[in-house]
C-alpha positions in Angstrom: 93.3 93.6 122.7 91.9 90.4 122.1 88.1 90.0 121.3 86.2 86.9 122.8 86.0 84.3 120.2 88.4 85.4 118.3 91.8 84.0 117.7 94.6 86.0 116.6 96.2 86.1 113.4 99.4 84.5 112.8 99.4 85.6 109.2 101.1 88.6 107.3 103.0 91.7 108.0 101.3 93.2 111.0 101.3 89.9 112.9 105.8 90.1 112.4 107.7 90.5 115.0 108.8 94.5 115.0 112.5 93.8 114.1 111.2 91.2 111.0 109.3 94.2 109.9 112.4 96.5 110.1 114.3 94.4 108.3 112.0 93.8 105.0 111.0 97.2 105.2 114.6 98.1 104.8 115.1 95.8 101.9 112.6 97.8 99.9 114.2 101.1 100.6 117.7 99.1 99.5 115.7 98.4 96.2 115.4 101.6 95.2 118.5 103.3 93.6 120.5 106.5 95.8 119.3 108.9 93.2 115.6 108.2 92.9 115.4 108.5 97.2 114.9 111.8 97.9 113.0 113.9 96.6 114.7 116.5 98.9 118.0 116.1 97.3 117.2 116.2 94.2 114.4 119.1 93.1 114.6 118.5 89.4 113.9 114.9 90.0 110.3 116.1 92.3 109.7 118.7 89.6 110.0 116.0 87.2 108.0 113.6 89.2 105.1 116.5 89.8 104.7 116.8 86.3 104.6 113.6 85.8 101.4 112.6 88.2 99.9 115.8 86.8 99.5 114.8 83.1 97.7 111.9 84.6 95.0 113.7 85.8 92.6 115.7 82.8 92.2 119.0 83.0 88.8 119.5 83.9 88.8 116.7 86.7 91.6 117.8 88.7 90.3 119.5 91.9 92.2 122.6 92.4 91.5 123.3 88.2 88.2 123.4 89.7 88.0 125.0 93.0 90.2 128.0 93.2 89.6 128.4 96.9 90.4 125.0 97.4 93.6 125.3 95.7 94.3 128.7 97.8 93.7 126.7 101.0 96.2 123.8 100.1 98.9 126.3 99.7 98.3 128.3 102.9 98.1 125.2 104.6 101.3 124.1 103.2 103.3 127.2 103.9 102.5 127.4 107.4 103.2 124.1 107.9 106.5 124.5 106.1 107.4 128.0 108.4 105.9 126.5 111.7 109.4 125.3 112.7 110.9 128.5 112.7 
């Protein structure tokens, strides 16, 4: 919805038409090579990857190193999202 006054933009990504969008976004998942994908097919690779992003991070500034019950409410939240299919 257009505000009073304002013109709208003509410029960037947003402003595309949807199937201009589709098509560079498909071009960047092209870029990226079959084995890197998916995470999903390929556990060693997101094991890999989680270790990775995790030695980023010091020790005493990561959150769940800090707050146990935070850490306890992540993984509940991710296991019932995970069984809520079922």
């Amino acid at each position: 919805m257009e505000e009073q006054g304002k013109k709208k933009s003509t410029r960037g990504f947003a402003s595309m038409d949807p199937e201009r969008q589709k098509a560079i976004a498909r071009k960047g998942g092209q870029s990226v090579p079959k084995d890197k994908r998916s995470f999903a097919m390929n556990r060693s690779l997101a094991a890999e990857a989680g270790r990775k992003g995790g030695q980023s991070v010091k020790p005493s500034q990561r959150s769940f190193a800090q707050d146990h019950n935070l850490a306890s409410a992540a993984g509940r939240k991710g296991g019932h999202a995970s069984h809520s299919g079922n």
